[in-house]
C-alpha positions as CSV (number, residue, x, y, z in Angstrom):
1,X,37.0,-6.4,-32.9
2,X,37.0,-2.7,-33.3
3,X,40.0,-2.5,-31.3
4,X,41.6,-4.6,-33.5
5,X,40.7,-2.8,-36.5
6,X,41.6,0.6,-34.6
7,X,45.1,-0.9,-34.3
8,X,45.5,-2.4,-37.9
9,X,44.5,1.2,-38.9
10,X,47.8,2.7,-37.1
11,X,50.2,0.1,-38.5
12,X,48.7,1.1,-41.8
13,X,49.0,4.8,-41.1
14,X,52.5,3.9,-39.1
15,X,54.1,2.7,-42.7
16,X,52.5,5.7,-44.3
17,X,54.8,7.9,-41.9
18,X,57.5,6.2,-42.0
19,X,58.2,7.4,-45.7
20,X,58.4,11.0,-44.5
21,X,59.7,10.0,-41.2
22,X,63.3,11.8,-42.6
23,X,61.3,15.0,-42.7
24,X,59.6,14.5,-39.4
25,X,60.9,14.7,-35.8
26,X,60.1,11.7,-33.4
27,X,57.8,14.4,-31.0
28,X,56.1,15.4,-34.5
29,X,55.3,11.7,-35.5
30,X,53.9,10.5,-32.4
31,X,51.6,13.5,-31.9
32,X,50.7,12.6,-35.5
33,X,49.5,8.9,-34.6
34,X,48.0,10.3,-31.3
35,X,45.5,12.4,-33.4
36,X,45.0,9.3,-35.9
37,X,43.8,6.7,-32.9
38,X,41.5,9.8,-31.3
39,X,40.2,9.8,-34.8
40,X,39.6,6.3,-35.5
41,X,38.1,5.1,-31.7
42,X,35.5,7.9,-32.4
43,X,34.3,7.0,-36.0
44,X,34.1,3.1,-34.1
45,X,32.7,4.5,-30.9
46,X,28.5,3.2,-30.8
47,X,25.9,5.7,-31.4
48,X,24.9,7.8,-28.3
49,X,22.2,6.4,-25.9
50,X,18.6,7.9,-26.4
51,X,17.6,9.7,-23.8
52,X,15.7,8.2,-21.3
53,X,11.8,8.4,-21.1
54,X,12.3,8.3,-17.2
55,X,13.9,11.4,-17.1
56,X,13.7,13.6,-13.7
57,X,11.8,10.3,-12.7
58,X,11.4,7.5,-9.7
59,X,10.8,4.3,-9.9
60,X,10.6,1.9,-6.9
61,X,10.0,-1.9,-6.3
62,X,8.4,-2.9,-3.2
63,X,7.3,-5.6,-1.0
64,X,6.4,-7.3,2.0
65,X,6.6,-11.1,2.3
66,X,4.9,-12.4,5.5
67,X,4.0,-16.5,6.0
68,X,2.6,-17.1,9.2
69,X,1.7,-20.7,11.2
70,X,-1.3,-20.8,13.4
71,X,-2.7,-22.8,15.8
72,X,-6.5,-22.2,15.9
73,X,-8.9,-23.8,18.1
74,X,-11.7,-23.3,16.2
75,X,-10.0,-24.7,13.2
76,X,-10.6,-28.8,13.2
77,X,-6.9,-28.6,11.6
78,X,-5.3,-27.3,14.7
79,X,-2.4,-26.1,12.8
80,X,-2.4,-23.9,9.5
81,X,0.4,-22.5,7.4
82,X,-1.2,-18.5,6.8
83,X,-0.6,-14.9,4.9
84,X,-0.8,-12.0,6.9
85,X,-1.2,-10.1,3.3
86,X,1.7,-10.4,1.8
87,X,2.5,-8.0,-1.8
88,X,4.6,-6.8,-4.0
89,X,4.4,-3.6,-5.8
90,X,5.6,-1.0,-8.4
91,X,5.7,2.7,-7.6
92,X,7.0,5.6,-10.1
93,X,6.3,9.7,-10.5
94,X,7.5,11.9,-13.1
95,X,8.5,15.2,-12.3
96,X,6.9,17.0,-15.5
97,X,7.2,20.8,-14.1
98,X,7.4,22.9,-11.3
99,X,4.3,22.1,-9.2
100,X,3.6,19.0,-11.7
101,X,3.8,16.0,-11.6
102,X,2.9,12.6,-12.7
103,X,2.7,9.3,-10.4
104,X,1.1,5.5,-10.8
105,X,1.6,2.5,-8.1
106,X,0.4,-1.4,-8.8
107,X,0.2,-3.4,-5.8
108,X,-0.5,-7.3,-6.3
109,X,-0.9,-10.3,-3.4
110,X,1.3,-12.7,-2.9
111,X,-0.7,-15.3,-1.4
112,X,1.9,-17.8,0.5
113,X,-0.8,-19.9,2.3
114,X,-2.2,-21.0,-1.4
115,X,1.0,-22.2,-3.3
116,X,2.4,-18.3,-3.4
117,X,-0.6,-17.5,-5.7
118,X,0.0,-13.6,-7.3
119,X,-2.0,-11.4,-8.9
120,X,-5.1,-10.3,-7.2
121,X,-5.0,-6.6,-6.7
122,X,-4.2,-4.3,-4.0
123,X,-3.9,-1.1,-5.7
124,X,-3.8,-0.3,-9.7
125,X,-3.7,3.3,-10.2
126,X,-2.3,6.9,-11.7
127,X,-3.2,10.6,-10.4
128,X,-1.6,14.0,-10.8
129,X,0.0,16.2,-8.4
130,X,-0.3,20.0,-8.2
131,X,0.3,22.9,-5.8
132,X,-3.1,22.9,-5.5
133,X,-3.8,18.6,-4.5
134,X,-3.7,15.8,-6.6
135,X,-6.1,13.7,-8.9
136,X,-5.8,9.6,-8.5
137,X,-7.9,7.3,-10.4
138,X,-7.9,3.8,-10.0
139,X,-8.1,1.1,-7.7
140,X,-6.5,2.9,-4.2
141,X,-7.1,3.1,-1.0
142,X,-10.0,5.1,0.4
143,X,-10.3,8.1,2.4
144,X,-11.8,6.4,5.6
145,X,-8.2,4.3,5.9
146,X,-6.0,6.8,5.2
147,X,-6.9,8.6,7.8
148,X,-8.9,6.5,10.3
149,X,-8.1,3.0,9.7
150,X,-4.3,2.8,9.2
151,X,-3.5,4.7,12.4
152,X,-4.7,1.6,14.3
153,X,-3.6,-1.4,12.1
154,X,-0.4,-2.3,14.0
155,X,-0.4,-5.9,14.2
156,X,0.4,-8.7,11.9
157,X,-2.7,-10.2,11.1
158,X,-4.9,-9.9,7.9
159,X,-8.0,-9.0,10.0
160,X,-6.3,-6.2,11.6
161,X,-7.8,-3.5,12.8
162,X,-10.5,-6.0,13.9
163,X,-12.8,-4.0,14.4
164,X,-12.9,-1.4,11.3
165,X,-12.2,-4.8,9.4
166,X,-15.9,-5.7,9.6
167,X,-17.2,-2.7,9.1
168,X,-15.0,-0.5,6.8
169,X,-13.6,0.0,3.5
170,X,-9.7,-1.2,2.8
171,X,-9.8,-0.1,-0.8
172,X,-11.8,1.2,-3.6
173,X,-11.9,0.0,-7.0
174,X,-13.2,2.4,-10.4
175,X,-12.7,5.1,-7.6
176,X,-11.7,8.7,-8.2
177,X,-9.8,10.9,-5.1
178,X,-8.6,14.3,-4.7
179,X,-6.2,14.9,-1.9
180,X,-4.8,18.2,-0.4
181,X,-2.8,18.9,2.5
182,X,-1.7,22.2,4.5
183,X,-0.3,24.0,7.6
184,X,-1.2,20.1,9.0
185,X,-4.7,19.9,7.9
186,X,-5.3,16.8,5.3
187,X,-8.5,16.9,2.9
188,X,-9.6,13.5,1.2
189,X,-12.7,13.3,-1.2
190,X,-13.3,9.8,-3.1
191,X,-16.2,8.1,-5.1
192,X,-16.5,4.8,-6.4
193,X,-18.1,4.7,-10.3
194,X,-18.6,0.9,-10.6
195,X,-20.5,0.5,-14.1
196,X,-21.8,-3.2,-13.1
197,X,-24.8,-1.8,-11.0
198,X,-24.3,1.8,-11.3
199,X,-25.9,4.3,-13.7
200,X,-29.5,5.1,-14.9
201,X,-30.3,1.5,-16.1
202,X,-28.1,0.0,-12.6
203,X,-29.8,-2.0,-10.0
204,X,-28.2,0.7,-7.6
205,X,-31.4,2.3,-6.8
206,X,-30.8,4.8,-10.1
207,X,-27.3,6.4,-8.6
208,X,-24.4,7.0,-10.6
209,X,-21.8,7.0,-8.1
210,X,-21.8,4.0,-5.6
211,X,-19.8,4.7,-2.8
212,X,-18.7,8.4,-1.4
213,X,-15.9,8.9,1.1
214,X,-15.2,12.0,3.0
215,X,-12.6,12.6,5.3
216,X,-10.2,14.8,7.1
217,X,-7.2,14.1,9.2
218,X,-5.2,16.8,11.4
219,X,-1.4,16.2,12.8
220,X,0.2,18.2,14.9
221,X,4.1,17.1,16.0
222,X,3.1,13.7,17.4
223,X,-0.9,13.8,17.5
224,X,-2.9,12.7,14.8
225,X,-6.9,13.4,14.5
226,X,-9.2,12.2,12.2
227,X,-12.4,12.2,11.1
228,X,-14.6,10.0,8.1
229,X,-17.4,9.4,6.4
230,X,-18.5,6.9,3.8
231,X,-22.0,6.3,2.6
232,X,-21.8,3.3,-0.1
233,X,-24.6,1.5,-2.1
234,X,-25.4,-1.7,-3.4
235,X,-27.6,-3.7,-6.2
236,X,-30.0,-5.2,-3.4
237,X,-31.8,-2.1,-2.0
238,X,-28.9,-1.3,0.7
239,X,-27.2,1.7,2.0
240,X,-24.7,1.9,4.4
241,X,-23.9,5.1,6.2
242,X,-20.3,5.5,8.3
243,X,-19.0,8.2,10.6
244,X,-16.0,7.6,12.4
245,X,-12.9,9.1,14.0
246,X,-9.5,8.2,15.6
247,X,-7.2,9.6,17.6
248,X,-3.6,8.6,18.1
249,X,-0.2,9.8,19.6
250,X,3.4,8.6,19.8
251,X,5.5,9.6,23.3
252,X,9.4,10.4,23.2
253,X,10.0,7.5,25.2
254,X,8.6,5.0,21.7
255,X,4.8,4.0,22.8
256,X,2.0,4.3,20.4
257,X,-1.8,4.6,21.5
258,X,-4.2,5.1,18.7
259,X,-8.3,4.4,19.3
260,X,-11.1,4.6,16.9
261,X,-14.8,4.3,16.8
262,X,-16.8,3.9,14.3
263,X,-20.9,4.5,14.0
264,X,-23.2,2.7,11.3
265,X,-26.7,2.8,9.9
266,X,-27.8,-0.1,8.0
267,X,-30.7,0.7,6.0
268,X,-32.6,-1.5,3.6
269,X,-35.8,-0.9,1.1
270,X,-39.0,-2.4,2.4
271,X,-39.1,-4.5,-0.7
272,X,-35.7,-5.8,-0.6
273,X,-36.3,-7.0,3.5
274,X,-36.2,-10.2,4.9
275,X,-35.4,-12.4,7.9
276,X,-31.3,-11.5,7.5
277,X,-32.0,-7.8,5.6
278,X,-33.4,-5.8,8.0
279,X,-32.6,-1.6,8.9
280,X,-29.9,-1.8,11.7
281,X,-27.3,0.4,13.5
282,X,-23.6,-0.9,14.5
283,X,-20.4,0.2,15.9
284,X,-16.8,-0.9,16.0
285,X,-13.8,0.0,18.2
286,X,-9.9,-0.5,18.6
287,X,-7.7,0.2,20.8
288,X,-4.1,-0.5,20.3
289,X,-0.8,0.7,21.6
290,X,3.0,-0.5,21.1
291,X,5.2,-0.5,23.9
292,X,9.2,-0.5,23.4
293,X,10.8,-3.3,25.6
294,X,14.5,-3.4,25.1
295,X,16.3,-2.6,21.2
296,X,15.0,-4.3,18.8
297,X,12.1,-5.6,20.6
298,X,8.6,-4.7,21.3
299,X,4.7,-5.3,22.5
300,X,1.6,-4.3,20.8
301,X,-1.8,-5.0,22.7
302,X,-4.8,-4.0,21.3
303,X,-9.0,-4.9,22.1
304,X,-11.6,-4.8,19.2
305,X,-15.4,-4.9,19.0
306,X,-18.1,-5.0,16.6
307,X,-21.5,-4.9,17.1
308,X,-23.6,-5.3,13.5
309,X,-27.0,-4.5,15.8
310,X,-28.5,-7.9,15.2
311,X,-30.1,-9.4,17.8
312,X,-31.0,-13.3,16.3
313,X,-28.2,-16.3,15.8
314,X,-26.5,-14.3,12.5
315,X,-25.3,-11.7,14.4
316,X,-21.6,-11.2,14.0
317,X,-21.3,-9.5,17.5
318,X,-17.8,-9.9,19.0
319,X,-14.8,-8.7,21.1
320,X,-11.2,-9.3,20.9
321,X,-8.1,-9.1,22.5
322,X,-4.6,-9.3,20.9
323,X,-1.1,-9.2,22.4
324,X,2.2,-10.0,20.4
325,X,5.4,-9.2,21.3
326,X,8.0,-8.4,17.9
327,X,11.5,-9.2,17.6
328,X,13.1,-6.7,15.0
329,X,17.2,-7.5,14.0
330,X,16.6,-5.3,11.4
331,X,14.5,-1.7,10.7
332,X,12.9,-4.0,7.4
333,X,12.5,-7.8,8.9
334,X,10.2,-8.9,11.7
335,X,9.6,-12.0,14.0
336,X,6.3,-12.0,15.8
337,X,4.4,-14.2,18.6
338,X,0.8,-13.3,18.9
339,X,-2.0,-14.8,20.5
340,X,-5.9,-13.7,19.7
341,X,-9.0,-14.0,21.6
342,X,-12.1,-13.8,20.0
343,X,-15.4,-14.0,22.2
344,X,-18.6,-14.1,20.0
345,X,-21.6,-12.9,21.4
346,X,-23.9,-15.2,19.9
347,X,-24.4,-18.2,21.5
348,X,-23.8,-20.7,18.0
349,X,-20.4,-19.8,18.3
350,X,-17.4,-20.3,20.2
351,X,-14.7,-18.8,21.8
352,X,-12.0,-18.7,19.5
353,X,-8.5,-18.6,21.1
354,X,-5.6,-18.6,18.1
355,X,-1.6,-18.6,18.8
356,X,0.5,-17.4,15.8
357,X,4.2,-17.6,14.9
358,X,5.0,-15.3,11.7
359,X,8.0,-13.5,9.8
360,X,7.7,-10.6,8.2
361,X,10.5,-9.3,5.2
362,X,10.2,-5.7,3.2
363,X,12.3,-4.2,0.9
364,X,12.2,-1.7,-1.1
365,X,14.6,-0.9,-4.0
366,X,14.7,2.5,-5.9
367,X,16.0,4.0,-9.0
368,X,15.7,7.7,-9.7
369,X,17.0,9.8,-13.3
């Protein structure tokens, strides 16, 4: 339309020339009408664009899909269609300054064994960066993981690590962290302010700040060490003390070896005891390592234990062994075979022996301004 209106406007002004056309050379009158259409497309030309909110920004869209099927023997179904944690996610910063800056991530599940159910939380939160270590408040994930935990969860299953998985925290909600990191040396402080049962009129034994995490990590070229603590509350009359450490290292040739162990002290108030609340002290372990076989294809092998020091029929006591071997056609999609051997130490359960086929797709789009 405003083309058309553009070009009704230079037959109009075309007739207009033509009465002094005598007077004017043919170069004159078509610079003339030149001028006049420049004129006319920028009185119809739309309003400029506001400037963006998202300026010297990032915003990303993540996510990792992963269905798995399982055949379990301790599982009266045999066969089970499973979700080795799948999620998608949103992650932006904003550059505000130099040294400053701004940064958020929400992480939802995308539960594919239960009708592709979305929307429980992985991580919700928003923090700000400085020369000097950044501020995060939210629901994230705690010190303990980033710098013990995730160095041995290599395999595709939602338990993994299996042995900080029964012991350990995976994330922290109502949690405040401050991070800082130099010449290799990475510093994590967290606490968890959960207003349900915390506070002077909590059940939380009077404490305003539930859980406390501690840790730092050191990395040098391909070594990693770390090093955590995490003492955490509850409404019951319980405290839970953690200590625990990891080491891990990748070789030239591709193979990963990561271990960690982990130390805890169970304690409960004498009025809160009973026959399954009682003091005790624990440990977990993992071992795990990847080993390249050909492109494109690889084996992880790992062994777990956990030992909740109980010595009746609810104790939790176990050891595992997992092996599964990857098939990777591309660096974000994976095909994996794994079989898992669980032996429980006490004697009202059995050996569970599990044999999984699972894909795994990420992606992970960008925009920056």
């Amino acid at each position: 339309m405003k083309t058309i209106q553009t070009l009704v406007a230079v037959a109009v002004s075309a007739v207009c020339f033509n009465a002094s056309a005598a007077e004017q050379s043919l170069e004159q009158q078509v610079a003339t009408l030149n001028a006049r259409v420049q004129q006319l497309e920028s009185v119809n030309a739309p309003a400029a664009t506001t400037t963006s909110s998202f300026k010297n920004s990032s915003v990303s869209l993540y996510g990792s899909l992963r269905p798995t099927l399982t055949h379990n023997t301790a599982n009266e179904s045999n066969w089970d269609v499973g979700d080795a944690l799948s999620r998608i996610g949103i992650k932006a910063s904003t550059q505000i300054s130099d040294g400053l800056s701004v940064f958020a991530d929400g992480e939802w599940s995308v539960d594919m064994s239960h009708n592709g159910d979305f929307g429980k939380a992985r991580l919700a939160y928003v923090g700000l960066a400085t020369d000097y270590g950044s501020v995060s408040i939210g629901r994230q994930r705690p010190a303990q993981y980033t710098v013990v935990g995730s160095y041995v969860d290599i395999f595709n299953n939602s338990n993994s690590p299996f042995g900080y998985n029964e012991a350990a925290p995976f994330f922290m909600s109502n949690s405040v962290n401050y991070q800082v990191s130099a010449s290799g040396v990475t510093f994590i402080a967290g606490a968890m302010f959960d207003g349900e049962y915390g506070g002077a009129t909590g059940g939380n034994n009077g404490q305003t700040v539930d859980m406390y995490n501690v840790a730092v990590g050191y990395d040098l070229d391909k070594l990693h060490l770390g090093l955590g603590y995490v003492s955490t509350e509850n409404t019951v009359g319980q405290n839970k003390d953690l200590l625990g450490g990891v080491a891990a290292y990748s070789f030239d040739n591709g193979i990963y070896v990561a271990g960690s162990y982990q130390v805890t002290d169970h304690n409960v108030d004498q009025s809160w005891k009973t026959a399954d609340a009682q003091d005790n002290n624990g440990h977990t372990a993992d071992l795990v390592a990847t080993f390249p076989l050909a492109a494109h294809y690889d084996v992880k092998a790992g062994v777990s234990l956990f030992d909740d020091g109980i010595d009746n029929l609810s104790s939790r006591k176990f050891k595992s062994y997992n092996t599964t071997f990857e098939w990777l056609p591309a660096s974000n999609v994976c095909v994996h075979l794994e079989y898992l051997r669980t032996d429980f130490d006490s004697s009202a359960k059995d050996t569970d022996n599990a044999v999984t086929v699972g894909l795994r797709y990420n992606f992970d789009m960008t925009w920056k301004s």
